[in-house]
N, C-alpha and C positions, 0 to 999 in steps of 0.2 A: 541046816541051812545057813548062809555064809550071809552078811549082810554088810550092805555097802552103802556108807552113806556118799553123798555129794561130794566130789571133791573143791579145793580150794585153794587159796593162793600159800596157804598152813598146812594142809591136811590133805594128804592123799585120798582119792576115792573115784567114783565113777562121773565120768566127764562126759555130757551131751553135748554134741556138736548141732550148729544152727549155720545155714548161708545167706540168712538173714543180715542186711548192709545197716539198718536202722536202731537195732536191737540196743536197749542200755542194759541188758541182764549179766549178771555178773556170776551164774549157775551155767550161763551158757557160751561153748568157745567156739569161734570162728571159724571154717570149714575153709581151707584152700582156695575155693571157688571165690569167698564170700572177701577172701585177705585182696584175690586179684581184682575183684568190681570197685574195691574200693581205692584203692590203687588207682585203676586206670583212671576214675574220676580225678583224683588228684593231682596226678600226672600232667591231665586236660587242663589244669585251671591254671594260670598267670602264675609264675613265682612272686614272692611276697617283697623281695630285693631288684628294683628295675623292672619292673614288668614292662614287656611289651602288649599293650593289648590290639585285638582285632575286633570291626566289625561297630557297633554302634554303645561304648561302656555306657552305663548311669552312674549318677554319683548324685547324694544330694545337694543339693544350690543351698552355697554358706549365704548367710545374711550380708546386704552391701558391706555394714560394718565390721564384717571378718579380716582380721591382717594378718593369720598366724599362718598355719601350713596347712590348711585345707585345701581340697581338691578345687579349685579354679571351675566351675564348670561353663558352657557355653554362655547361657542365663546367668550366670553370675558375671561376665565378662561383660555383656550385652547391657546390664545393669550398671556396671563400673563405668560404661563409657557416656550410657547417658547420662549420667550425672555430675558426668564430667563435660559433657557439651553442654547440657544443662539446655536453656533458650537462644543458643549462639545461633544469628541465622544460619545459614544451607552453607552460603556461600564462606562461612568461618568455622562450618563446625569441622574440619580436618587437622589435622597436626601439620600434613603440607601446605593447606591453604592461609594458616595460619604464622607459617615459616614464608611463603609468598608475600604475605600480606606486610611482614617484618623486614621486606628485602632479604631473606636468608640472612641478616644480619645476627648471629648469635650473641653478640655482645647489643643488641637494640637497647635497650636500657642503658647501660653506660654512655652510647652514642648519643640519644635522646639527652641524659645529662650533661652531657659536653658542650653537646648545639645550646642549649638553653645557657650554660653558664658562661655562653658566647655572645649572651645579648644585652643591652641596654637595661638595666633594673629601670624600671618607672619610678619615677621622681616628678619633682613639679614641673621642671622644665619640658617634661615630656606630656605633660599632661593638660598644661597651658599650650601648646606645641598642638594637642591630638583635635584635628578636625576645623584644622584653621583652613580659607585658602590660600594662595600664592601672596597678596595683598596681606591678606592678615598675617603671614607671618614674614613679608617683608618688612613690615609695620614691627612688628614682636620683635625683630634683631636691631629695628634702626635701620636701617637699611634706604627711607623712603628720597632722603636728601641726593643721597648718594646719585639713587638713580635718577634722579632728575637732574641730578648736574651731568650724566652719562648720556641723558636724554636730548641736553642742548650740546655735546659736545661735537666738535669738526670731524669728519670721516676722512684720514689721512689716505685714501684708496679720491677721493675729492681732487685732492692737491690744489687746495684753496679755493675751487672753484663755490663753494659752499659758503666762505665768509661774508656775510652781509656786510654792504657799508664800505665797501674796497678802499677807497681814500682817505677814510678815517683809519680805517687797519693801519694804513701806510704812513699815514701821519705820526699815529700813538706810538708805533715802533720805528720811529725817526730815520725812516726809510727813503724822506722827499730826495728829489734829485733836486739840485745846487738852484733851479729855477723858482723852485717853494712851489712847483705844481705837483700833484700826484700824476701817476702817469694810470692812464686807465685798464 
């Protein structure tokens, strides 16, 4: 009687075929059938360089504070942004409403620094100044003499008819006719 042991990846011998796809036995080889089921499976699944997938993938949801190369998932995105609106009302929580709200102005910071470095620093004169009325700060410049001498002055659109005292005027600027009367 001839006797044959098992063969092996060393050792010639008798070799049982299985079409078993699951199998981790290493007594038993793979059957044609069992090389093509598995195959075709493989074939079916996404390459592992670019894949395009179809239909509804899963992936697990990385932690908000993932920054590396994790898959991005729906909920992870959906988490990334509210946290990034955070309590901003309705009417601010967009990226355009918020480019709207900035006049489109990309540079709005810079601009914003500009205008301001455009204004008046407060000082005291600004500050003795803030929340006077018209009087009070015609009063603050000095100003109040002034206007009262503006207040008694002749209205040249008048042409004299406005001088009080006509003969005295006429007198003082040594205007008399040769008779020493004013003339009325």
């Amino acid at each position: 009687m001839i006797s044959l042991e098992d063969a092996s990846l060393t050792k010639k011998g008798i070799v049982k075929l299985s079409s078993a796809t699951d199998s981790d036995s290493e007594a038993l080889a793979a059957t044609p059938k069992a090389v093509k089921t598995v195959m075709g499976e493989v074939q079916a699944k996404a390459p592992l360089d670019s894949p395009a997938l179809t239909g509804t993938p899963t992936a697990p949801t990385p932690e908000t504070t993932a920054a590396g190369i994790e898959i991005a998932t729906a909920a992870f995105v959906a988490a990334k942004v509210a946290q990034l609106v955070g309590s901003a009302p309705e009417t601010l929580d967009t990226l355009k409403e918020l480019a709207d709200a900035l006049g489109n102005d990309p540079n709005f910071a810079t601009t914003v620094l500009n205008k301001l470095a455009g204004k008046q620093p407060l000082d005291d004169t600004l500050t003795a100044l803030s929340g006077k009325s018209v009087d009070g700060l015609i009063e603050y410049v000095g100003l109040r003499e002034t206007i009262n001498h503006a207040a008694d002055a002749l209205l040249k659109s008048q042409n004299g008819g406005d001088i009080p005292e006509k003969p005295l005027f006429v007198q003082n600027i040594g205007a008399l006719p040769a008779s020493g009367t004013a003339v009325a």
